[in-house]
C-alpha positions in Angstrom: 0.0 0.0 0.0 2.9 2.2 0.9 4.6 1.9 -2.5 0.9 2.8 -4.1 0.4 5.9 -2.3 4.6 7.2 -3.3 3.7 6.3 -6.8 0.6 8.4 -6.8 2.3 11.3 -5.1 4.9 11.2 -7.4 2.6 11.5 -10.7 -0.3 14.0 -9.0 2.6 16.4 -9.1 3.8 15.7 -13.0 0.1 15.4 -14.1 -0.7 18.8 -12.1 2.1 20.7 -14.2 1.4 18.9 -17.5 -2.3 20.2 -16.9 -1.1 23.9 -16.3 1.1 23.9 -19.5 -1.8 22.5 -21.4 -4.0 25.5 -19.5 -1.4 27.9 -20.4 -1.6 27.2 -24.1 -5.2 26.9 -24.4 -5.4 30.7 -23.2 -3.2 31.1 -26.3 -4.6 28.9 -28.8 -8.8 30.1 -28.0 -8.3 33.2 -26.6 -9.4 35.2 -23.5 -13.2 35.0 -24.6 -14.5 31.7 -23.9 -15.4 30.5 -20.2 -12.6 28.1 -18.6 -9.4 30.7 -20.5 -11.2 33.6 -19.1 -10.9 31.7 -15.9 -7.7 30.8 -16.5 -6.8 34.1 -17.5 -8.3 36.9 -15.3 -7.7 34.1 -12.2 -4.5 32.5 -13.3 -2.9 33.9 -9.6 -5.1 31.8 -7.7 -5.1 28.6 -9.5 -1.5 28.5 -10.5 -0.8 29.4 -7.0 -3.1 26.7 -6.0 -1.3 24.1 -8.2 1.9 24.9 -6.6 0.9 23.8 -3.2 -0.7 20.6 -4.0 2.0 19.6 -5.8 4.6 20.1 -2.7 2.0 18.9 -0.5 2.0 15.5 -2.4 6.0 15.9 -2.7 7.1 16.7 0.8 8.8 13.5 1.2 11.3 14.5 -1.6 12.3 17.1 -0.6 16.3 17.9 0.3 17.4 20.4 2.3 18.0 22.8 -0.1 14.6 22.2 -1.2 13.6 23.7 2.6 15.5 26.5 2.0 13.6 27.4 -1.4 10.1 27.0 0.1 11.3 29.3 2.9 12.7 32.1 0.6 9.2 31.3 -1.7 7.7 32.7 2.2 10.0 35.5 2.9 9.7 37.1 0.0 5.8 36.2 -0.5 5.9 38.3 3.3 7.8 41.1 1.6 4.6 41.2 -0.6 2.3 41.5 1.3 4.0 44.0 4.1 4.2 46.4 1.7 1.0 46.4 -0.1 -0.3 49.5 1.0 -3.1 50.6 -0.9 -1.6 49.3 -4.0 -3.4 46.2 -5.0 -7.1 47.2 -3.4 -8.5 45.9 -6.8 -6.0 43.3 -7.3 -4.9 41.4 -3.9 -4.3 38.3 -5.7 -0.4 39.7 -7.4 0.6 39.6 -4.0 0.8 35.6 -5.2 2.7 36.7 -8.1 6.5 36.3 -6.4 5.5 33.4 -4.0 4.5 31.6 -6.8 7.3 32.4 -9.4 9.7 30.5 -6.1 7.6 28.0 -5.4 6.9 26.2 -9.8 10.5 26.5 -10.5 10.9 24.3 -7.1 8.1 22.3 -8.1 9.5 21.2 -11.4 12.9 20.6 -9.7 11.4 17.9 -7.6 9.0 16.2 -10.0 11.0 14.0 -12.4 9.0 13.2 -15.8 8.8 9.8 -16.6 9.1 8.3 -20.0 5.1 8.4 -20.2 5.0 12.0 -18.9 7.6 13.2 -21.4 5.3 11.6 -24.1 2.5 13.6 -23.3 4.1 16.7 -23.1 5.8 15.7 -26.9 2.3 15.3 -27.7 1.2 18.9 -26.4 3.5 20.6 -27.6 3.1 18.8 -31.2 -0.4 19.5 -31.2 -0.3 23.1 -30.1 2.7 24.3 -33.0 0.7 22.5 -35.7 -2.9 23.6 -34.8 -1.8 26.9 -33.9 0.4 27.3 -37.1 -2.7 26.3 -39.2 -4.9 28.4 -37.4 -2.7 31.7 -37.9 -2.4 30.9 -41.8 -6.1 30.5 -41.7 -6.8 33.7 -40.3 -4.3 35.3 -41.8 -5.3 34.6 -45.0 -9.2 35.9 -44.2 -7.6 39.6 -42.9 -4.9 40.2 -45.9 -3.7 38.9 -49.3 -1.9 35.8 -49.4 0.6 37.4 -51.3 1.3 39.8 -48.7 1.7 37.1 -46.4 5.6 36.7 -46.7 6.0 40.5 -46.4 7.3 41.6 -43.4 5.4 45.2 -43.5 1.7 44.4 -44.1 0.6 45.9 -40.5 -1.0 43.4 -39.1 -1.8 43.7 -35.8 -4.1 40.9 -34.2 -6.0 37.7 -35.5 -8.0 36.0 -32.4 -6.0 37.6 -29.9 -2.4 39.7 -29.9 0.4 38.1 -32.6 2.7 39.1 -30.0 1.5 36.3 -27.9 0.7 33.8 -31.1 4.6 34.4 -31.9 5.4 33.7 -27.8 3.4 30.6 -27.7 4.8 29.0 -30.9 8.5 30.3 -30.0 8.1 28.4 -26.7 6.5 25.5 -27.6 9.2 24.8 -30.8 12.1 25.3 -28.2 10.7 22.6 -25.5 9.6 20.5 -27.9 13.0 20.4 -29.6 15.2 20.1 -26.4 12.6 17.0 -25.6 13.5 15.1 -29.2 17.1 15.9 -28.5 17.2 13.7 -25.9 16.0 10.9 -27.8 18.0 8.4 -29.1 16.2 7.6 -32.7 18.1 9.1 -35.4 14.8 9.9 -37.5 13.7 12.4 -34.5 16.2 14.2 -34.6 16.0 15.1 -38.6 12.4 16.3 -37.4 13.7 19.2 -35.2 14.9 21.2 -38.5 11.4 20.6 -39.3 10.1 22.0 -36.4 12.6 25.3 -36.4 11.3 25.8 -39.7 7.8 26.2 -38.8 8.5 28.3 -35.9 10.6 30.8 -37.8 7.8 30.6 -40.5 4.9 31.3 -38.2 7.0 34.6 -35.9 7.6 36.0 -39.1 4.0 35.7 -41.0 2.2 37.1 -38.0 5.5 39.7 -37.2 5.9 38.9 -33.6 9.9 40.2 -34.2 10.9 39.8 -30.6 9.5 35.9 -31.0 11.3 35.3 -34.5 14.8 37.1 -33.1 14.5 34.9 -29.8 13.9 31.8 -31.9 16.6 32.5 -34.3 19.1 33.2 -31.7 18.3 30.3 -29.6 18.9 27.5 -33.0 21.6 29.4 -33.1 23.3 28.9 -29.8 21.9 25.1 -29.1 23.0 24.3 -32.8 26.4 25.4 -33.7 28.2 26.0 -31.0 29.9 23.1 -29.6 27.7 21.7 -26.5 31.1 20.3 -25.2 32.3 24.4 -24.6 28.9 25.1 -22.5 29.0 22.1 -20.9 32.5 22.1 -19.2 33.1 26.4 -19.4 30.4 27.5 -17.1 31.2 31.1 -16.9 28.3 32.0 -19.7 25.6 31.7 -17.4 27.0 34.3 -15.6 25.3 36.5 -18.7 21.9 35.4 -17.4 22.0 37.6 -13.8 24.1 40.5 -16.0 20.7 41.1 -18.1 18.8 41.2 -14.7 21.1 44.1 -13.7 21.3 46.0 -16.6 18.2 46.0 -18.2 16.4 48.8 -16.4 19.2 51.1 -17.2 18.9 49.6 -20.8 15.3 50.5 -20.5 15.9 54.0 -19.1 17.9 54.8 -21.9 16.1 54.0 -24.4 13.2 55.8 -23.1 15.4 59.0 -22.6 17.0 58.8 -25.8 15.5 60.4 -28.6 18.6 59.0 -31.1 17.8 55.0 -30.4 14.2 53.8 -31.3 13.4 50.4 -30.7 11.2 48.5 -33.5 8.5 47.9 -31.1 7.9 51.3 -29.8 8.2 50.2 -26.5 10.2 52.7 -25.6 7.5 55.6 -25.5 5.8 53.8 -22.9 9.0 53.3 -20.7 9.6 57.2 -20.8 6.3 57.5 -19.4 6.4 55.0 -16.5 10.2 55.9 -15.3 8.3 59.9 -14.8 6.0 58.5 -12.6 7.8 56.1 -11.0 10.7 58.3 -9.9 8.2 60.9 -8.5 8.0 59.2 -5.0 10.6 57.6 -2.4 8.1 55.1 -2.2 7.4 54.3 -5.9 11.3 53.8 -6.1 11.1 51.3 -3.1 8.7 48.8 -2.7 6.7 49.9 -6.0 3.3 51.8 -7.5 1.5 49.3 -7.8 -0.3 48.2 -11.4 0.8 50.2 -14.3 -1.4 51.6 -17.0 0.1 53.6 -19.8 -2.2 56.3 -20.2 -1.7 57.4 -23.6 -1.7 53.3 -25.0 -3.8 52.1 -22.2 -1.1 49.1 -21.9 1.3 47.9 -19.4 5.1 48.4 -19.0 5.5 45.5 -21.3 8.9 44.7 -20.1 9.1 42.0 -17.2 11.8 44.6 -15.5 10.0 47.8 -15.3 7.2 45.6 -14.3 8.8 43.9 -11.2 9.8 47.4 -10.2 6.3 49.3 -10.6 5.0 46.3 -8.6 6.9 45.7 -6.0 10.0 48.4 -5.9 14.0 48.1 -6.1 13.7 46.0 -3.0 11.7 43.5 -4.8 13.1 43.6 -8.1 16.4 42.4 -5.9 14.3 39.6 -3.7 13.3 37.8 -7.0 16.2 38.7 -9.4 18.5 38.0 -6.3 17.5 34.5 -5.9 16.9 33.7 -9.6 20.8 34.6 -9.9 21.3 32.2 -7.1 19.4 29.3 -8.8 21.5 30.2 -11.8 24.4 29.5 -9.4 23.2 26.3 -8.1 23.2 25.1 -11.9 26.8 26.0 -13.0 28.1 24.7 -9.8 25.8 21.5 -10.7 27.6 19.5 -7.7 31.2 19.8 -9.2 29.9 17.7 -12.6 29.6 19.3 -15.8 26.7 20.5 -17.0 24.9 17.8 -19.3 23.5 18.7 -22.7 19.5 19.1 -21.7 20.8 21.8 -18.9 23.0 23.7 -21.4 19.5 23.3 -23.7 17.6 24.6 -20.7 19.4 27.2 -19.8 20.7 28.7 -23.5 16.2 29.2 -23.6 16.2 30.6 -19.6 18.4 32.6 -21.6 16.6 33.7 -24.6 14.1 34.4 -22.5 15.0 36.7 -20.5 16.1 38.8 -23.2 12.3 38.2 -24.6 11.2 39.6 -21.2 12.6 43.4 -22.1 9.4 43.5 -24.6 6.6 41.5 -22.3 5.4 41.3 -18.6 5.7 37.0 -19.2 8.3 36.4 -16.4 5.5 37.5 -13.6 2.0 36.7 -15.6 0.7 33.5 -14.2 -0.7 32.1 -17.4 3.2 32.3 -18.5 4.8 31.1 -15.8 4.7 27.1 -16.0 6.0 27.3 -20.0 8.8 30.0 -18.7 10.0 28.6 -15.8 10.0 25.1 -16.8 13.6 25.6 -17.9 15.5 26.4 -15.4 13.3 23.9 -13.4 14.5 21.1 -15.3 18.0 22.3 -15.6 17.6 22.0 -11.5 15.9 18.5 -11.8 18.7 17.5 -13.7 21.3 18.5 -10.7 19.1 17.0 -8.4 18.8 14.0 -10.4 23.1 13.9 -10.4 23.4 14.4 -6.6 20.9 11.5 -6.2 22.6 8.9 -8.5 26.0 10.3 -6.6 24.8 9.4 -3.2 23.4 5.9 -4.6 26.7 5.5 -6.2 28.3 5.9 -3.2 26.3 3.8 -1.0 26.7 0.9 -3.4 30.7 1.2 -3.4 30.2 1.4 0.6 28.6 -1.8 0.6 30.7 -3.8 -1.9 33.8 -2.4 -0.1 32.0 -3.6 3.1 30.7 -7.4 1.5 34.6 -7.4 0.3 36.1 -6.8 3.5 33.8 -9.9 5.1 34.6 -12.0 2.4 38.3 -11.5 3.0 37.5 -11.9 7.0 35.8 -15.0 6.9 38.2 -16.8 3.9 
């Protein structure tokens, strides 16, 4: 009965993040307009924080002692929240959730291992989602604009059945999992599909002109393609990149807003120089943050996951999470004195990516984004866990043949 109840444990946690993925994309793939992704949507805090705690609930047992010290931090810093709420989330209580929950998935997908059968299912997600989503967008493209204009990178196009920024996100995501999961595989035919794949998910970011999705994409085959995996895996120094962007990009941001030389392709910028003069107005608004941002000429958010941290919750908060992101980062390259193995350099080349994604979107702290961002560097931690536990096995089984070889010497 015992080994029942671990085994169910075990796969309520996998099956609980396989089901928010597949949540995630549906927002993407139907909209905001039907019932259950309007509920996914405009509640995503509450359930994805909801999901998190079941799944460590049912995964206690696993959990090392570094695991403790996560789910602590995932406490202090959901404390930090709510002490300084103020009046700033009267509306909107729930993103007080927002940083807890960030902590506690990325610890979540350390400790739940995927299976062979759970790895199938999430090939089969993400294979279903790239080729219906990649039909659907040719579809509707073709009912807005001429299918000769399709190819053309100018034809204006702004939305089909919701935002092509986030058609382009979805699809970008998706085509990067999906090949890091084939990679792994040892049949030689899989591995001819992923140039198939890349294909489709250059094809699709550049029809519906999400550029921040195509560069991302591009860069990413780039990296995980033809640079030798043998340099990442052994010269760990390159994740030390990863932290730099975090410290960096709201000066990046600040000058770009300020600068009237430098205009970004996205425009962005013209709603940064509008946020950095209200947010430097007060002590306060520096500090622990504003609260929700609306651009009042564009009637949008910062979008840019930096500026967003800090008009939520301040410079103090932008260092809790950044802080201990950077430390996570850590806990990879040091990867218990091993070298890093080719699915962590995968991970971590689209961690990566997509943080330099985040300068043009709020995804790193939207909850209906959060279990198809973080998954990455959650695996690339399940994968160091997964090390130290085969080390300690190791161990023990040399212990107890050195120990069975001593007694056989004794008694011969």
């Amino acid at each position: 009965m015992k080994f029942n109840e671990k085994k169910i444990d075990i796969h309520i946690g996998q099956w609980l993040l396989l089901i928010s993925m597949m949540a995630s994309f549906s927002i993407w793939f139907f909209g905001t307009k039907t019932f259950l992704t309007g509920k996914f949507y405009f509640q995503g805090n509450q359930l994805m924080f909801g999901a998190v705690v079941i799944i460590l609930i049912f995964n206690l047992r696993k959990f090392l002692i570094e695991d403790w010290l996560i789910f602590a931090y995932a406490i202090l810093i959901g404390s930090y929240s709510f002490f300084t709420t103020g009046i700033k989330y009267v509306d909107t209580p729930e993103l007080n959730l927002v940083l807890p929950t960030i902590i506690l998935i990325i610890l979540c997908y350390k400790i739940c291992r995927f299976t062979e059968k759970e790895n199938l299912v999430l090939f089969l997600l993400l294979f279903l989602i790239i080729i219906t989503m990649s039909i659907k967008t040719i579809n509707g493209l073709s009912k807005i604009i001429s299918l000769d204009r399709i190819l053309y990178f100018d034809n204006s196009l702004r939305e089909l059945w919701i935002n092509v920024n986030t058609i382009g996100s979805a699809i970008m995501v998706a085509v990067i999992l999906l090949t890091i999961i084939m990679k792994q595989s040892e049949k030689k035919w899989m591995r001819f599909c992923i140039v198939f794949f890349y294909l489709i998910g250059l094809f699709i970011t550049w029809i519906c002109q999400s550029k921040t999705s195509l560069m991302v994409l591009f860069l990413f085959i780039i990296l995980d393609n033809f640079i030798p995996k043998a340099f990442f895996q052994r010269f760990k120094l390159w994740l030390g990149v990863i932290p730099i962007i975090y410290i960096i990009m709201p000066f990046v941001s600040h000058f770009f807003a300020d600068s009237v030389e430098y205009d970004l392709f996205t425009g962005r910028e013209d709603i940064w120089k509008r946020f950095f003069d209200i947010w430097t107005t007060k002590d306060q608004f520096m500090q622990t943050g504003l609260g929700v941002y609306v651009d009042p000429v564009e009637r949008l958010s910062t979008h840019n996951s930096y500026l967003y941290t800090l008009s939520n919750y301040g410079i103090f908060g932008y260092i809790l999470l950044f802080g201990f992101l950077t430390l996570l980062i850590l806990l990879v390259g040091l990867n218990g004195g091993e070298k890093l193995s080719k699915k962590q350099v995968s991970c971590m080349l689209a961690f990566f990516m997509l943080s330099i994604y985040a300068t043009m979107e709020d995804t790193l702290l939207v909850a209906s984004w959060m279990p198809l961002f973080y998954i990455f560097i959650g695996f690339a931690l399940n994968e160091r866990t997964a090390l130290k536990r085969d080390k300690a096995e190791k161990s023990i089984q040399r212990y107890e043949d050195n120990s069975f070889s001593r007694m056989e010497r004794y008694h011969l």
